[in-house]
C-alpha positions as CSV (number, residue, x, y, z in Angstrom):
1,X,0.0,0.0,0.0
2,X,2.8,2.5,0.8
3,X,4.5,2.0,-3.0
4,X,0.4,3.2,-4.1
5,X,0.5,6.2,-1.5
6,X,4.1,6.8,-3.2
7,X,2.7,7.1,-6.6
8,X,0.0,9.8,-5.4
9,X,2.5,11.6,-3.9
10,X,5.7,11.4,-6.5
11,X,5.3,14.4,-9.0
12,X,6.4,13.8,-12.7
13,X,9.9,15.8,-13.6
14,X,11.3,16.1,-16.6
15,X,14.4,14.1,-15.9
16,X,11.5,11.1,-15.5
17,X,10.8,11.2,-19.1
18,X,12.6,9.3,-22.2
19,X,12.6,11.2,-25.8
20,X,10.9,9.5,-28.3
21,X,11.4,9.9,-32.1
22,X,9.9,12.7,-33.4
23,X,8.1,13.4,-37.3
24,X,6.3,16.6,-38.8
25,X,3.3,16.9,-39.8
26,X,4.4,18.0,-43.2
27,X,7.3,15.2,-43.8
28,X,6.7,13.2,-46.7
29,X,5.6,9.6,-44.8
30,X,8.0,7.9,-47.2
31,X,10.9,9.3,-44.9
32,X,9.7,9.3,-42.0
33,X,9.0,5.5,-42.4
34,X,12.9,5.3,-43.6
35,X,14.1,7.3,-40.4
36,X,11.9,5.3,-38.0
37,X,13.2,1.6,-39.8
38,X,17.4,2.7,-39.1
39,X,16.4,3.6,-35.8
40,X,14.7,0.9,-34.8
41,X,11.6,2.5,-33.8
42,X,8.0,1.5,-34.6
43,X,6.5,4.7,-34.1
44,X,6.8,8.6,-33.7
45,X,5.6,11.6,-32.1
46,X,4.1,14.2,-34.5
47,X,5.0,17.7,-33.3
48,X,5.5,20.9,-35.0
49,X,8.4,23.3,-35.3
50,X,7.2,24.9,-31.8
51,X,7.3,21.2,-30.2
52,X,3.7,21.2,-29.9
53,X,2.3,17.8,-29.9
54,X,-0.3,16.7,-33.3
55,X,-0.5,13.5,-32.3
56,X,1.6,10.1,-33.2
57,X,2.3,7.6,-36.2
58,X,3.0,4.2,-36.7
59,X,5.4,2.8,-39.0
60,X,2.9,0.5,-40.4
61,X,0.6,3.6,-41.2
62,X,3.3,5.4,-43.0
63,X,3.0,3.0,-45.9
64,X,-0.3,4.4,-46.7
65,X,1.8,7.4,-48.0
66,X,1.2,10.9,-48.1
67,X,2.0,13.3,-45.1
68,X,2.5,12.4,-41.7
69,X,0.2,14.7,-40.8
70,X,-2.6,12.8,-42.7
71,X,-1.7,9.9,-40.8
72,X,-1.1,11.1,-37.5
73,X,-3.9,9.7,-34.4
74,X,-4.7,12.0,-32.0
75,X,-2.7,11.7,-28.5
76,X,-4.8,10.4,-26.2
77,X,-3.0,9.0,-23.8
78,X,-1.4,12.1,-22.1
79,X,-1.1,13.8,-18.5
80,X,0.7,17.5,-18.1
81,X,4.1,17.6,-16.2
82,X,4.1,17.7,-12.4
83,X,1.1,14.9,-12.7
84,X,1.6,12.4,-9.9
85,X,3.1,8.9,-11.2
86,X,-0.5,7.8,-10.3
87,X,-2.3,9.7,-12.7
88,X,0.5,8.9,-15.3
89,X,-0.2,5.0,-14.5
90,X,-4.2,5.2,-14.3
91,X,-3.9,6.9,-17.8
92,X,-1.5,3.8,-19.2
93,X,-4.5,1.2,-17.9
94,X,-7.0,3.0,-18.9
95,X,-5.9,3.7,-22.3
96,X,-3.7,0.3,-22.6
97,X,-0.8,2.6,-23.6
98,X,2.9,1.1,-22.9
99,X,3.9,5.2,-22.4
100,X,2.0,8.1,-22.0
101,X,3.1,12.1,-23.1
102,X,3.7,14.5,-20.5
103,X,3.1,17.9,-21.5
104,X,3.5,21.4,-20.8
105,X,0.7,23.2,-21.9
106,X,0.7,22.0,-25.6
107,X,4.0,21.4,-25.7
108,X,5.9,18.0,-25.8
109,X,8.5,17.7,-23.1
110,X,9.0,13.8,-23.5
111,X,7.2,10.2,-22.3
112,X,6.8,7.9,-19.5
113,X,8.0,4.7,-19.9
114,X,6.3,1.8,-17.4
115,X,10.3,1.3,-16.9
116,X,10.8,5.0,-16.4
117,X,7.9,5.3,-13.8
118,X,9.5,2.7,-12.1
119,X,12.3,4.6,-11.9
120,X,10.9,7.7,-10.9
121,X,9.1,5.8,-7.6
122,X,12.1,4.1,-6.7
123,X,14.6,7.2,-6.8
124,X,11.4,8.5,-4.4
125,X,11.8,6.4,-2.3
126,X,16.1,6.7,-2.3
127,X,15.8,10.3,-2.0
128,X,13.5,9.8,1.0
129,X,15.7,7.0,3.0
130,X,19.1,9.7,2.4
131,X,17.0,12.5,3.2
132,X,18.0,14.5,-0.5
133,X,16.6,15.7,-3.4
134,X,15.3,13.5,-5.9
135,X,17.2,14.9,-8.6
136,X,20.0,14.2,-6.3
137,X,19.8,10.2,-6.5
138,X,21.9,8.6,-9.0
139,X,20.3,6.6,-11.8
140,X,22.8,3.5,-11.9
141,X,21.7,3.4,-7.6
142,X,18.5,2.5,-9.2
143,X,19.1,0.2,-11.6
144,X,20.9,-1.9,-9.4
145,X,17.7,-2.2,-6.9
C-alpha cells in the first residue's frame, strides 16, 4: 500500500521522461517510415516546429503514404508535467498505452516509460531514505535495486 501512497505523492519531472522519435506533420511519410526503420523504432511523435504535440504515427501507417500529418492519431493518452506517477499509471490502464506524453501546456516535453515510472518511484523512495533531493539520486543506484 505504501508503493500506491508513493505514486500519489511522486510528482512527474522532466528528468523522469525518455525522448521518443519525433516526425512533422508536413514530412513526406515515405521518410519518416525510412528514419523510424534505421532507428529501430515502430512509431513517432508528431509535433511541430514549436514542439507542440499533433498527435503520433506508426510505422505501419506510414506505408499508406502521403503526409504524416494525414496519418497522425490524435494523442490520447497524455497527462501534463508535475502529474503524480499515479495519474500517469491510471492513464497507461486506462488507455492500454505502454507510455504516455507529459506535456506542458501543448508542448511536448518527452514520455513515460512503465520502466521509467519505475524509476521515478524508486529514486522516491532513495531520496526519502538519504533524506536528498530527488534529482540528487543517482540513476545507476536505481538500476541496481
Amino acid at each position: 500500500d505504501r508503493g500506491l501512497k508513493r505514486l500519489s505523492v511522486t510528482a512527474i519531472e522532466p528528468d523522469d521522461l525518455e525522448q521518443p522519435p519525433v516526425a512533422r506533420p508536413d514530412e513526406p511519410a515515405e521518410g519518416a517510415a525510412r528514419r523510424l526503420r534505421e532507428e529501430g523504432a515502430r512509431w513517432a511523435v508528431v509535433l511541430d516546429a514549436d514542439g507542440d504535440l499533433h498527435g503520433w504515427v506508426g510505422l505501419e501507417e506510414l506505408a499508406a503514404g502521403g503526409t504524416v500529418g494525414e496519418l497522425a492519431h490524435r494523442m490520447t493518452a497524455w497527462v501534463p508535467v508535475g502529474a503524480p506517477l499515479k495519474q500517469a499509471f491510471g492513464v497507461m490502464l486506462q488507455y492500454d498505452a505502454g507510455w504516455v506524453a507529459v506535456l506542458d501546456g501543448s508542448r511536448l516535453l518527452g514520455v513515460l516509460t512503465p520502466a521509467k515510472l519505475h524509476e521515478a518511484l524508486r529514486r522516491s523512495v532513495d531520496a526519502d531514505a538519504l533524506g536528498v533531493a530527488r534529482g540528487q539520486v543517482p540513476f545507476d543506484s536505481v538500476a541496481d535495486a
